[in-house]
N, C-alpha and C positions, 0 to 999 in steps of 0.2 A: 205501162208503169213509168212513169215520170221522177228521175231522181236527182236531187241538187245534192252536191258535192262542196260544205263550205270550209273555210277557217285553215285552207291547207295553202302549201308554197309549192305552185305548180311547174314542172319542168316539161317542155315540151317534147321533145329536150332542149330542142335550141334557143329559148328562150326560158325566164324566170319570169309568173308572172307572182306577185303577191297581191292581195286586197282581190283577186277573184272567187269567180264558183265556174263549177264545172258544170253541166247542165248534159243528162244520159236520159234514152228513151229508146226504146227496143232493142235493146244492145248495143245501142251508138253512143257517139258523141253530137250534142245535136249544139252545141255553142260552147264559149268560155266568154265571160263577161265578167266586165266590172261588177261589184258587188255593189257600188254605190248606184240608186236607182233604179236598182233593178228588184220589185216586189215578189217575193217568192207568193205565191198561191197554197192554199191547202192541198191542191192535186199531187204538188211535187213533195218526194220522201228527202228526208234531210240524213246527208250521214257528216257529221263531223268530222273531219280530218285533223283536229287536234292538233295545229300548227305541226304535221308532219310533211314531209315532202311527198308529193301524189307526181307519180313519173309514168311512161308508157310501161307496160307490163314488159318484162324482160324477157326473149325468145333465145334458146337454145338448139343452135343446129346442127349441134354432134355431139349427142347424149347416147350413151348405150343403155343406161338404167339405173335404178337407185332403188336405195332402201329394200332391198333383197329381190329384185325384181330386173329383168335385162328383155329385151327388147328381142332378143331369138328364144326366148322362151313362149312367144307364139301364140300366147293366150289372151285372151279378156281383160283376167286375172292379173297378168304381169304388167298390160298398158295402163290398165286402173290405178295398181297402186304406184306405178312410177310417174303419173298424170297428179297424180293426188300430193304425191310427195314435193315433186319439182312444184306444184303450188304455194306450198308453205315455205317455197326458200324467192317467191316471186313470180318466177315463170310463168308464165300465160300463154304460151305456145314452143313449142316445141317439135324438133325432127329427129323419133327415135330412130335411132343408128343399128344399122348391122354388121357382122363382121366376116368375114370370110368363112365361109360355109358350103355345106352341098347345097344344090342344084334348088332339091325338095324341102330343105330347111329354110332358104333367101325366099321361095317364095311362102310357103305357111306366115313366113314374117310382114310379107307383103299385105298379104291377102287378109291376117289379124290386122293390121293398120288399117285397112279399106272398110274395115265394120265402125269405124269411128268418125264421126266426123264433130263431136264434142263431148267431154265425159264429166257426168255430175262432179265438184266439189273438186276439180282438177284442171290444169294446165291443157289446154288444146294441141293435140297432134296434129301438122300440118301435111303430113304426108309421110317418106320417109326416106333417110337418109342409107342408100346404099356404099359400104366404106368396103369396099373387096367386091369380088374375090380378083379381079382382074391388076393384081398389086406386082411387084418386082420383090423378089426371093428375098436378095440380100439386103433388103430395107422392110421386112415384114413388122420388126415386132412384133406385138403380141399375136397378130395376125398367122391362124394355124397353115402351117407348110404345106400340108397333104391334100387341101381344097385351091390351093392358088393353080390359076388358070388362065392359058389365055382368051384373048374375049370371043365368044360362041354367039355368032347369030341366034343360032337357036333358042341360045338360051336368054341372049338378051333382047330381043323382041317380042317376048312375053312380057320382061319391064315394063319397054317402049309405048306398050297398049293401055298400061295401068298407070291412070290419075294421081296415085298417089306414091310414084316415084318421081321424087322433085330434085332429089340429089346424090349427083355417083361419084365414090373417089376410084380415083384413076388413077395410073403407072400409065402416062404417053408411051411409054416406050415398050410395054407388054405387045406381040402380036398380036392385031388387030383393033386394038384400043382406039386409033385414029377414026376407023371406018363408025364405030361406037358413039365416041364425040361427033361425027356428022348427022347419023342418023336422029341420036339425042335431043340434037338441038332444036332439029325438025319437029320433035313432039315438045321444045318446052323445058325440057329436062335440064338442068347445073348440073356441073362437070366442076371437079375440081382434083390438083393434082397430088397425090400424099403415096405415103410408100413405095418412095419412085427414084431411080438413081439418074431419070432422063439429062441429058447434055441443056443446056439454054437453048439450043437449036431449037430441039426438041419440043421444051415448053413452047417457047413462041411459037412454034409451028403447032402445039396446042388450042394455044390462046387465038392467033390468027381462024381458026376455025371454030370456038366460040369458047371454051373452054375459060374459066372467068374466075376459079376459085384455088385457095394453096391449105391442104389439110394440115392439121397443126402444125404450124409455120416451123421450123427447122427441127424438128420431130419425123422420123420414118425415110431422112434425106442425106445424103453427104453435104456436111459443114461446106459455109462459104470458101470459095477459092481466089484466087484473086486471078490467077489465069484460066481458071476452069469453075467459070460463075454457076452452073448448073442449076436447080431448083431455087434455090435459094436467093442466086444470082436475078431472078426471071422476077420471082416473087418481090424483091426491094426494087425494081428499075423497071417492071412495067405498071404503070397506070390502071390498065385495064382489070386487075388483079385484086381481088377483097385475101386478105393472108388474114388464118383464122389462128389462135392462137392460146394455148393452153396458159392461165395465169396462175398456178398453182405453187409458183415457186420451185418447183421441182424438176418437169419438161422442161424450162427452160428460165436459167438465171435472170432475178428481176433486172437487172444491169441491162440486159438483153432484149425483155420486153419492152426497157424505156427506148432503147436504140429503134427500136421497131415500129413501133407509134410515132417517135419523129423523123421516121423514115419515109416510113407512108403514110402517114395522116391518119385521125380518128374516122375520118370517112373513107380509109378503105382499109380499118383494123376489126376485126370480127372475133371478141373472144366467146371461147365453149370454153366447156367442163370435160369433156370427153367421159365424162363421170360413170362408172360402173355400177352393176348388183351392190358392191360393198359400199359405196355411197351412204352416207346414214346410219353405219352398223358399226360393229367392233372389227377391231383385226380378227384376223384368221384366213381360211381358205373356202374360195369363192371359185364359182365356173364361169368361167368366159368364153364362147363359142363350145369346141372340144379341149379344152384345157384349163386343168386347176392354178388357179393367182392364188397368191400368198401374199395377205396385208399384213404389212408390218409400220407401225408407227404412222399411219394411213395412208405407205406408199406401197401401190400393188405392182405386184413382180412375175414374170412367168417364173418357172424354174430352173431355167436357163440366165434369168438376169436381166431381161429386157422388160420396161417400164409397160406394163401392161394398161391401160387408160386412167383414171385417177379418181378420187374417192372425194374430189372437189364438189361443195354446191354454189349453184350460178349468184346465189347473193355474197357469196365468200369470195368467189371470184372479183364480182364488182369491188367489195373492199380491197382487195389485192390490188388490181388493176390502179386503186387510186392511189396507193403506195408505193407499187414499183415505179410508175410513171410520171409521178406527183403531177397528179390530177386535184382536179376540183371534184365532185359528184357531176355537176352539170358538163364538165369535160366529157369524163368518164362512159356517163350513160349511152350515146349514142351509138358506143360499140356492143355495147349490151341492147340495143332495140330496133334504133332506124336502119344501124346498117347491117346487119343481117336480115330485117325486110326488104332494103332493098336489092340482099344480093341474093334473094330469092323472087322478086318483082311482087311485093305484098306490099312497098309503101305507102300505097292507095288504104290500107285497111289495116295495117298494123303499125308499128313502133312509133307513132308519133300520139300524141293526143290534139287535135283536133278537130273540127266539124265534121262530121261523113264516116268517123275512123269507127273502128269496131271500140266499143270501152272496153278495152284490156287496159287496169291500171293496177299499180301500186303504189300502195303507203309507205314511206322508211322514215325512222324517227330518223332523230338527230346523228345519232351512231351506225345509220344506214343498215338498220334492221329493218326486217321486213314487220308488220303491224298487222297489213291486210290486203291482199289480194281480191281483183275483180277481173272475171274472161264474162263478156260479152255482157256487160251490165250486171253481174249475176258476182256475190260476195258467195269465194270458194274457200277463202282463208281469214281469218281473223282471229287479232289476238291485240286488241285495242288496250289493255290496261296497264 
């Protein structure tokens, strides 16, 4: 199936181009061409894009789940409808997240991601994002106390075997976590560092062994120090470092975010949603691993007081991001697509639109709403009128 793409304002993201078409066929991107001269044929399907912006599909890679559905719920059931969901708000791939848990729950979650490798009229699961259990006590957050642990060969060598652990968060400084990021790397595996009180030593001595990512960037961390740079310190002053970064206005003051991004640059800023079950739904009370959150005014809470992940979606995000940072859209996007591909080594096949790429795209009108979504040449979402 042969599909032209016309009349839209394309972002690549790093370029604008207008007066093109997009040209898709098996799920790819197979050109983008000037529209002048170039004769469409009857083989090729037209979809109009209605002078809306057509961008790479938006990837999320630390989602716990939405629309009443979370990601250790372990089913079919619950990746479908959070595939289907994070569609309609953009998404076109995705890395359902876990959260610190038994042994026999982190894998059920595993091993439900492994049956997937695309799901009708939904957002593509890339694998999944392991966030625990190997965390630091007193920086948990919502992350349940009674499962944290240090890191067990045993038990993480059963990851290490499975394709579809792409991404671990870590506490460097938990027993044995180091020996962990060694072996990881060797299979492939992102490392990145979040509910972690580790020293700057620490991180770097992280990162020096390959360790490349910062979970929600001053979330789950002791605040900057100016004599004792710690997490935070490691994440704004090394290069090497993609800092990922909750835009929700709540984790962390937009004042902060703006600091952030012209700190480290849009190519090494990575926003998520961290977004939960309650994503999509009313207040009330919601389960997150072994423990009941409490939305209130769409900010969810253990019952204790700690910010339990957020009720954000990834297209709300992107509008955020272009106002705390006053962005452009075409600023904006790359932290929403190429660079979370590329800090999972997908840039060959995702967040860009170009020749070769898989067609994960999106439509956003003028007000940066979402129109219509396509994962792999294939229309999962639409709402054209």
């Amino acid at each position: 199936m042969k599909t032209a793409i016309l009349n839209g304002i394309i972002l690549t993201p790093d370029q604008t181009l207008r007066d093109h078409i997009l040209l898709l066929e098996d799920g790819r991107i197979t050109a983008i061409l000037n529209k002048d001269g170039y004769p469409l044929s009857s083989e090729f399907s037209i979809i109009d894009a209605q002078e809306c912006f057509v961008i790479p599909g938006l990837i999320d890679i630390h989602v716990h789940g939405g629309n009443g559905a979370d990601t250790m719920d372990g089913s079919p059931e619950a990746l479908t409808t959070m595939a289907v969901f994070f569609a309609q708000h953009g998404v076109t791939a995705f890395l359902p997240t876990t959260v610190t848990a038994s042994k026999a729950d982190i894998l059920q979650a595993i091993e439900n991601v492994s049956h997937f490798s695309s799901i009708p009229n939904g957002a593509q699961p890339l694998g999944i994002h392991l966030e625990g259990p190997y965390l630091h006590r007193d920086y948990r957050g919502a992350q349940p106390p009674q499962h944290l642990r240090p890191a067990d060969p045993a038990e993480y060598r059963l990851w290490l075997r499975n394709p579809q652990v792409r991404l671990i968060t870590v506490a460097p400084e938990v027993e044995g976590v180091m020996d962990l990021i060694r072996a990881g790397r060797e299979c492939g595996i992102e490392f990145a560092v979040g509910h972690s009180q580790a020293s700057f030593e620490q991180v770097i001595q992280a990162v020096e062994i390959g360790l490349r990512q910062v979970t929600h960037t001053f979330n789950g961390m002791p605040p900057l120090h100016h004599r004792m740079p710690g997490v935070v310190g490691a994440a704004l002053s090394d290069h090497r470092l993609f800092t990922q970064i909750i835009p929700d206005g709540i984790h962390v003051h937009p004042a902060v975010i703006k600091i952030l991004v012209a700190s480290k640059g849009i190519d090494r800023t990575i926003a998520i949603t961290d977004a939960i079950r309650a994503a999509g739904l009313a207040d009330g009370e919601y389960r997150l691993g072994d423990q009941t959150i409490q939305v209130v005014e769409g900010i969810a809470r253990t019952k204790t007081g700690s910010l339990a992940g957020s009720t954000l979606t990834y297209d709300q995000a992107l509008r955020n991001m272009i106002q705390f940072a006053n962005l452009s859209l075409s600023e904006a996007l790359p932290m929403f697509t190429r660079v979370p591909a590329q800090a999972l080594g997908l840039e060959q096949q995702k967040g860009s639109l170009k020749p070769g790429a898989d067609a994960d795209l999106v439509f956003l009108d003028t007000s940066d709403r979402v129109r219509l979504t396509m994962v792999a040449g294939q229309i999962v979402y639409q709402n054209m009128h």
